[in-house]
N, C-alpha and C positions, 0 to 999 in steps of 0.2 A: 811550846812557846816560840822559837827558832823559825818557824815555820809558817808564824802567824795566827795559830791554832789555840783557840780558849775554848774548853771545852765546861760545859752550865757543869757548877758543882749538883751533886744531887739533890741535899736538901730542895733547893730552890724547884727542881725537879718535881718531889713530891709537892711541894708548896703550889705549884703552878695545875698539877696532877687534880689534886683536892678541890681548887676552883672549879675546873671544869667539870666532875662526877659528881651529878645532884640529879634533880626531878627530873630536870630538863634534857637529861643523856638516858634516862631509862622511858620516858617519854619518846626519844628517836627510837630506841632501840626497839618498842612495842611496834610502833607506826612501821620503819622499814626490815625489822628483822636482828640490824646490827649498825654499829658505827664505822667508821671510818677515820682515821688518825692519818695527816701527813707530816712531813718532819723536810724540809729543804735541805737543812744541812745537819742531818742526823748526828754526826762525831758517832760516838761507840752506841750510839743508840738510847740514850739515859732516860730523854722526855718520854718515849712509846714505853721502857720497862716501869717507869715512874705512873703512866696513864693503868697500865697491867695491872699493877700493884693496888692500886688504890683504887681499878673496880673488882679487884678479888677481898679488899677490904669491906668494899661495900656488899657484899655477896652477888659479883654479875660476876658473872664466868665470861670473864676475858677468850676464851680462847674459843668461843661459840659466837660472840658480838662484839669481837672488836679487831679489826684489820688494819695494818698499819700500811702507809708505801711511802719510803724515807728514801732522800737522796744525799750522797755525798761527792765532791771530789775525790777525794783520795782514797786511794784502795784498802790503804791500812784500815779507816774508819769504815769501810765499806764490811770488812774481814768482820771487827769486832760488831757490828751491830747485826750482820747475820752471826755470829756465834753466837750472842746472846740471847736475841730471837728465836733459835731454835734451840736453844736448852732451856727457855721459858715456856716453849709451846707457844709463839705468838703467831696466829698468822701473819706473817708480809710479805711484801714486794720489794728489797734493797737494791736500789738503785746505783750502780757507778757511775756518776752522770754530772752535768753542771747546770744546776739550777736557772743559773740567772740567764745562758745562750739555749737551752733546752735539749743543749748534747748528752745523746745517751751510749756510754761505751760498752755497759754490759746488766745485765740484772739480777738477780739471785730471787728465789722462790724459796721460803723456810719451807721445811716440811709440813708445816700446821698449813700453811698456806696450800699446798698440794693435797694433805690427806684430807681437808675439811671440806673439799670440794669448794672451796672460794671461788676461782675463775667460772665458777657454774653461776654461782650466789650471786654475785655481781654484775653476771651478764642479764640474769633473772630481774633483778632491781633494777640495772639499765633499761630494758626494754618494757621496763612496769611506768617509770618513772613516762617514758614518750609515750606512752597509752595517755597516762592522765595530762599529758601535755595536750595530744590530739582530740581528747574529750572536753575538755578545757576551752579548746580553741571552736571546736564543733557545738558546744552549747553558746558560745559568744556569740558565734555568729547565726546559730537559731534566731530567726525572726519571733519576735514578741506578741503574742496570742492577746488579741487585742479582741473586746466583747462586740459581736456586730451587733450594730442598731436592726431596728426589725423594718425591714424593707416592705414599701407602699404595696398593695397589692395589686398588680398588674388589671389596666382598662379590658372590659370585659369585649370581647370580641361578637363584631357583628357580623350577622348569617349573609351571607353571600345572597343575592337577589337570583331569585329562579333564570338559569340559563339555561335556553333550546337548547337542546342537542344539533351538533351540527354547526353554532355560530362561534366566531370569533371572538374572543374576549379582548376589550381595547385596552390595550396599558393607559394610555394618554387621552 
């Protein structure tokens, strides 16, 4: 408190947790694989263990689809929300950083984060993601196949008048 620092009680946590884990987060999760969690100002990390919780409640294996990348100032919070992360098996990205100028002083990588192959899964999804942008954009600008009318059929052509061999044909 000294320090300016209020950290979300948990209930509130799960409470917040709960809202978001329905149709609509297993729905992402078919379409791209996993979700994605970020947290600006992580504190010890409560809302991403709180999101954990409640899709191990719903039966999604958090630790297969769902990635977290949390930022904090302060180191201490920085400390506690990688410990907690990685004694949950969560994959993340904890960030020592400041949100609001976009300074980054250091990172942490959990283990889940490294052994699940993330930084691969991610880059897989990125570069899936600008495919369907570039197809996207390439069907836009596909010209519209439009039905052609059935065109006159061409004046029938007349036979050349018998020319000697030998003369000049006049243009004029």
């Amino acid at each position: 408190e000294r320090s300016g620092q209020y950290f979300t009680p948990y209930p509130i946590c799960q409470m917040m947790a709960k809202l978001q884990v329905n149709q609509g987060l297993q729905d992402i999760i078919d379409k791209k694989g996993f979700v994605s969690a970020s947290d600006p100002a992580c504190g010890s990390g409560a809302m991403v263990v709180a999101l954990a919780d409640e899709m191990y409640q719903q039966k999604i294996n958090y630790q297969q689809t769902l990635h977290a990348t949390v930022v904090d100032l302060d180191p201490r919070c920085v400390h506690m929300a990688y410990v907690q992360f990685s004694l949950l098996n969560i994959p993340a990205v904890v960030v020592h950083g400041n949100s609001l100028s976009l300074e980054e002083f250091s990172h942490w990588h959990t283990p889940a984060h490294v052994l699940g192959g993330w930084p691969q899964k991610m880059e897989r999804q990125k570069r899936f993601e600008q495919f369907q942008e570039l197809l996207q954009v390439a069907v836009a600008d596909t010209p519209k196949i439009v039905k052609e009318q059935p065109r006159p059929s061409p004046a029938p052509i007349e036979p050349m008048p018998n020319v000697a061999a030998g003369t000049q044909l006049r243009l004029f």
